[in-house]
C-alpha positions in Angstrom: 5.9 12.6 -23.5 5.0 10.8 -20.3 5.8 12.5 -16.8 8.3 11.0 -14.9 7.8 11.2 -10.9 10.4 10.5 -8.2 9.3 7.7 -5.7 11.0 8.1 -2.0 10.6 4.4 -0.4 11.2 4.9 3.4 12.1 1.9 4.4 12.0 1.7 8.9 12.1 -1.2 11.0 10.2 0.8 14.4 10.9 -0.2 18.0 8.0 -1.8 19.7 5.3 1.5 20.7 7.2 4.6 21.5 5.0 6.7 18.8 6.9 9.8 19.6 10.3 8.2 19.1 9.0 6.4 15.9 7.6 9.4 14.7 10.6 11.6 15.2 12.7 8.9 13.1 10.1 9.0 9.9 9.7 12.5 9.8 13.6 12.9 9.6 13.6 11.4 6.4 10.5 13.7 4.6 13.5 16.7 4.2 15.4 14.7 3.0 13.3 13.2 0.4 11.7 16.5 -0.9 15.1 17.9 -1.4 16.0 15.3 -3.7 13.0 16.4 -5.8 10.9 13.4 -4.8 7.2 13.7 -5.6 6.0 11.0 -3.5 7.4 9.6 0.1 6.2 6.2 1.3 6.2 4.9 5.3 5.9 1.7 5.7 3.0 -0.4 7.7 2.6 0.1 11.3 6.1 2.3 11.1 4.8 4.6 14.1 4.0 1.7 17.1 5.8 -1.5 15.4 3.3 -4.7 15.3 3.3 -5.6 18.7 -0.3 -6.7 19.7 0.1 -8.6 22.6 2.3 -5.8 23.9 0.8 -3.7 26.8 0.5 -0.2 25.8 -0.2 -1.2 21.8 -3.4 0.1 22.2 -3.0 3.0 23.6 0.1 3.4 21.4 -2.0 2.9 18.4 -4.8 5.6 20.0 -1.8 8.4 20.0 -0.6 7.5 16.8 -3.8 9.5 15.2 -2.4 12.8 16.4 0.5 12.3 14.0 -1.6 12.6 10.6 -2.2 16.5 10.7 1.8 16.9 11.5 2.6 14.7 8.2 -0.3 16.7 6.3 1.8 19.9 7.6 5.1 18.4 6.5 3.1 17.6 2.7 2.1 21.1 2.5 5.1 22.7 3.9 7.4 20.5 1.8 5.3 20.2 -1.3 5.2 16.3 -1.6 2.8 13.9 -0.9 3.2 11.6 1.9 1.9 8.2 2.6 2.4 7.7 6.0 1.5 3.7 6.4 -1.0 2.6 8.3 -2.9 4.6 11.5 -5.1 2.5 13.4 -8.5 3.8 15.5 -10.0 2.5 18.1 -13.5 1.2 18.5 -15.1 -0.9 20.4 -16.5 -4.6 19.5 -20.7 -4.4 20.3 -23.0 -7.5 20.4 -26.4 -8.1 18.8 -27.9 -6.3 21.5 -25.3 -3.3 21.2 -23.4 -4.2 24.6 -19.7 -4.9 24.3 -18.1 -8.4 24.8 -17.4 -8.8 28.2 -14.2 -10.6 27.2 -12.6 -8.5 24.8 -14.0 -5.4 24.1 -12.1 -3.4 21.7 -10.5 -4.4 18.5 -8.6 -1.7 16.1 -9.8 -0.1 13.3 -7.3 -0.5 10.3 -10.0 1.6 7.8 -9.1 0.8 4.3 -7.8 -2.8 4.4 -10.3 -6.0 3.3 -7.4 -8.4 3.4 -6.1 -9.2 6.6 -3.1 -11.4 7.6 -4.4 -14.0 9.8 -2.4 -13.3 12.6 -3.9 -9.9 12.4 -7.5 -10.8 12.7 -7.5 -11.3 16.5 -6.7 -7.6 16.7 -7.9 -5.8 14.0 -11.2 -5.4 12.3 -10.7 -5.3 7.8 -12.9 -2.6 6.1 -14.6 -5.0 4.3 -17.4 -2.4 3.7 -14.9 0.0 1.6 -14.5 -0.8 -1.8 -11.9 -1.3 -3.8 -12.0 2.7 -5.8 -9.4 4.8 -7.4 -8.8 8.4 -6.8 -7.3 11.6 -8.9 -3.7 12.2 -7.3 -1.8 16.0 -7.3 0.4 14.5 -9.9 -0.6 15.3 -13.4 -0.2 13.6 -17.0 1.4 15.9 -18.9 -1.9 16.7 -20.9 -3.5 18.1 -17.2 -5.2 14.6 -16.4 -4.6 13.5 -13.0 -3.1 10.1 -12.5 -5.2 7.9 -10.8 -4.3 5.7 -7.8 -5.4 3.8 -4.5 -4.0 1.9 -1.7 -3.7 -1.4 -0.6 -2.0 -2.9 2.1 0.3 -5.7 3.0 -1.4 -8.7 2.4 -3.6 -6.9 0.1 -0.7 -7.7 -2.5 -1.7 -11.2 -2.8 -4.9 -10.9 -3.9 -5.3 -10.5 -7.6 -8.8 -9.1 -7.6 -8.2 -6.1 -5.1 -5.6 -4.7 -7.9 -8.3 -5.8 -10.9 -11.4 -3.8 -9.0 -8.8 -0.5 -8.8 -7.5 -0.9 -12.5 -11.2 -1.4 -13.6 -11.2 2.2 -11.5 -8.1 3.8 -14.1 -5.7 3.2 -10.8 -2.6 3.5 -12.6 -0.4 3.3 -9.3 -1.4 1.2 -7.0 0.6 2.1 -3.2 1.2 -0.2 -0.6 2.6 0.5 2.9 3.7 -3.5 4.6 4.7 -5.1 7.7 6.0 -8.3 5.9 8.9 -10.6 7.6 10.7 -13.3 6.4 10.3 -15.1 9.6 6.1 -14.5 9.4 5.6 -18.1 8.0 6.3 -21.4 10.2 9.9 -23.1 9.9 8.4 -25.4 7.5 7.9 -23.0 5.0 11.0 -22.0 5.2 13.1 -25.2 5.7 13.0 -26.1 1.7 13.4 -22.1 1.1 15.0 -20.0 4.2 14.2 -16.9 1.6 10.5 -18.4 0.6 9.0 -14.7 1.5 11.6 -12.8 -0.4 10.9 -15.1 -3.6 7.1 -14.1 -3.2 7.2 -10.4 -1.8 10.0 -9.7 -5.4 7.2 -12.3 -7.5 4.0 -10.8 -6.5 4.7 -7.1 -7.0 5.9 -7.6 -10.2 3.0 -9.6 -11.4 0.9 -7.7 -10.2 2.1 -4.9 -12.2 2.7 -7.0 -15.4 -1.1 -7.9 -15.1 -2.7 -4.8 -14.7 -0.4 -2.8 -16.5 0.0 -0.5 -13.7 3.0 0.7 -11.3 3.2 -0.3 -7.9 4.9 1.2 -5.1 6.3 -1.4 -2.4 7.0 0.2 1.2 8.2 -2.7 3.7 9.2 -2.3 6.9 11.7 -5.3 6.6 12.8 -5.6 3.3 12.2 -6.3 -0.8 10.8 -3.3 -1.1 9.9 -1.6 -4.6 8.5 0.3 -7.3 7.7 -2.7 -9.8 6.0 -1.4 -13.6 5.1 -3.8 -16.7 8.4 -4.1 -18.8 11.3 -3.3 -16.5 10.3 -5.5 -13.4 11.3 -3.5 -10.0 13.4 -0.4 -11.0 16.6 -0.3 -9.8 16.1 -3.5 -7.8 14.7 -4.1 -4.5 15.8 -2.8 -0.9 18.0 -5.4 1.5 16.2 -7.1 3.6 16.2 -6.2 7.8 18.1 -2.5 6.8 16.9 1.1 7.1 17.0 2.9 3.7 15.6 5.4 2.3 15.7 4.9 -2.0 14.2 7.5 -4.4 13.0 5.5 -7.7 12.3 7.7 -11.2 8.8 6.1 -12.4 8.4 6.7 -15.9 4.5 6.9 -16.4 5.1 6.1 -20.1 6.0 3.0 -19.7 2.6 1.7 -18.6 1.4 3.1 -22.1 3.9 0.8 -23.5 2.9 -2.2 -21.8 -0.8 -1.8 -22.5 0.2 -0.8 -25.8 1.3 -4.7 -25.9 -0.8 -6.4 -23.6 -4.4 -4.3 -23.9 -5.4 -6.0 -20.5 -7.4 -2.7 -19.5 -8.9 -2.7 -23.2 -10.3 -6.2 -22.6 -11.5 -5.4 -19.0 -13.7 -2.6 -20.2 -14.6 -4.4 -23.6 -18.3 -5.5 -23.3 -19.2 -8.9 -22.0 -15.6 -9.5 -20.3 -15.9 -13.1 -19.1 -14.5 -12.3 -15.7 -17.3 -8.5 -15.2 -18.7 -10.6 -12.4 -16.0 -10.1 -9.9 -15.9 -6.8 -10.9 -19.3 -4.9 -11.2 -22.4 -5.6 -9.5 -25.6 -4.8 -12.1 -23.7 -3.2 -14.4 -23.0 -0.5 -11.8 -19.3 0.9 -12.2 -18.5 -0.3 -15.3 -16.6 2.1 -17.3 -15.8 4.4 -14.5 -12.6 6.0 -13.5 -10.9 4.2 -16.6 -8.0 5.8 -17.6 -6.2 5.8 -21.2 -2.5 5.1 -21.1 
């Protein structure tokens, strides 16, 4: 038998940069979720300062919000579950050829992990485009001892195909992702023909995603659609409404993903030798084969 693991999707909508206040409200929820036996508790993106750039104190805001990862490692440990607390930006500052800093602007934030930034974002924060795209062994177990493997991505991370192929090629089997993702972030073009153009692709692209890869993904948004999506059942139990607070715990059946590469072998044919699409994938050979995980 495959293990079955209880998902808690926090789904917040923060005010614009009181950390504390913001803080207070996502931590309320961690209790709550570990005494309904979940396993995993998701935050969404930005859920301690709000996206608010052009606000005055979002820098400093974002500066303070670092103190609040050893209280949510704290809360894991004291609680027994595993937390995913969004995304924490640092600070650091922008330096010139020469090593001098921009006279202009001279600090941009830090969002780590991300390669795949919004372009509204890019102004204000600098991607990790340094960090690859790797898997890692998780606290929860196959039921045989092995570890599940997973990763994060963020937001706009979920559009790219080949972020979620480099992970699989990794053994990622759940892929997390903590968003800041509106309906109104597109222009009123976009939406005149659709009004709900960003619900249709937030409930498309995380399913895909999963169907493609044959892996589970884990949908945390702090305005809506969000959802644990898997190969064969789609988004379990549905998605959250969009523009409400709500915190919903989601069974994922690990089994399932056997199933679905049972049927589709995508992860067979990635690792088979000469795979036509290796190229985007492995760089001399280097990787190939590594982290794969058998479903």
């Amino acid at each position: 038998m495959a293990p079955v693991y209880k998902i808690a999707l926090i789904q917040l909508q923060p005010k614009d940069d009181p950390v504390a206040e913001n803080f207070a409200e996502a931590e309320s929820y961690i209790p709550k979720a570990a005494a309904q036996g979940a396993h995993l508790a998701v935050l969404p993106e930005y859920h301690l300062t709000s996206w608010c750039p052009k606000h005055a104190e979002f820098v400093s805001s974002s500066a303070e919000s670092a103190k609040y990862l050893p209280r949510y490692q704290t809360l894991a440990r004291e609680l027994n579950i595993n937390i995913v607390p969004g995304t924490i930006c640092e600070i650091h500052p922008l330096s010139s050829a020469d090593g001098s800093l921009p006279p202009d602007d001279n600090t941009k934030l830090f969002n780590g992990k991300p390669k795949n930034l919004w372009h509204p974002e890019r102004p204000h924060l600098a991607a990790g485009f340094h960090i690859p795209h790797t898997a890692f062994d998780t606290l929860l177990l196959h039921t045989d001892g092995r570890p599940i493997r997973a990763d994060l991505l963020v937001c706009w991370g979920l559009a790219f195909p080949e972020a979620f192929r480099a992970l699989v090629a990794d053994g990622a089997e759940l892929v997390v992702i903590p968003s800041w993702w509106h309906l109104t972030d597109v222009d009123p073009t976009a939406r005149a023909p659709n009004p709900l153009c960003e619900k249709v692709f937030l409930e498309s692209a995380a399913v895909a995603r999963a169907f493609e890869n044959t892996c589970a993904v884990a949908f945390c948004n702090a305005s809506g659609v969000s959802q644990v999506a898997v190969p064969i059942l789609g988004a379990i139990g549905g998605t959250v409404e969009v523009e409400v607070e709500e915190m919903r715990i989601l069974e994922l059946d690990f089994g399932v993903l056997g199933v679905a590469e049972g049927n589709y072998k995508v992860r067979q044919d990635m690792r088979g030798k000469g795979w036509h699409y290796g190229y985007t994938l492995y760089k001399d050979g280097a990787g190939k084969g590594e982290g794969h995980t058998e479903l």
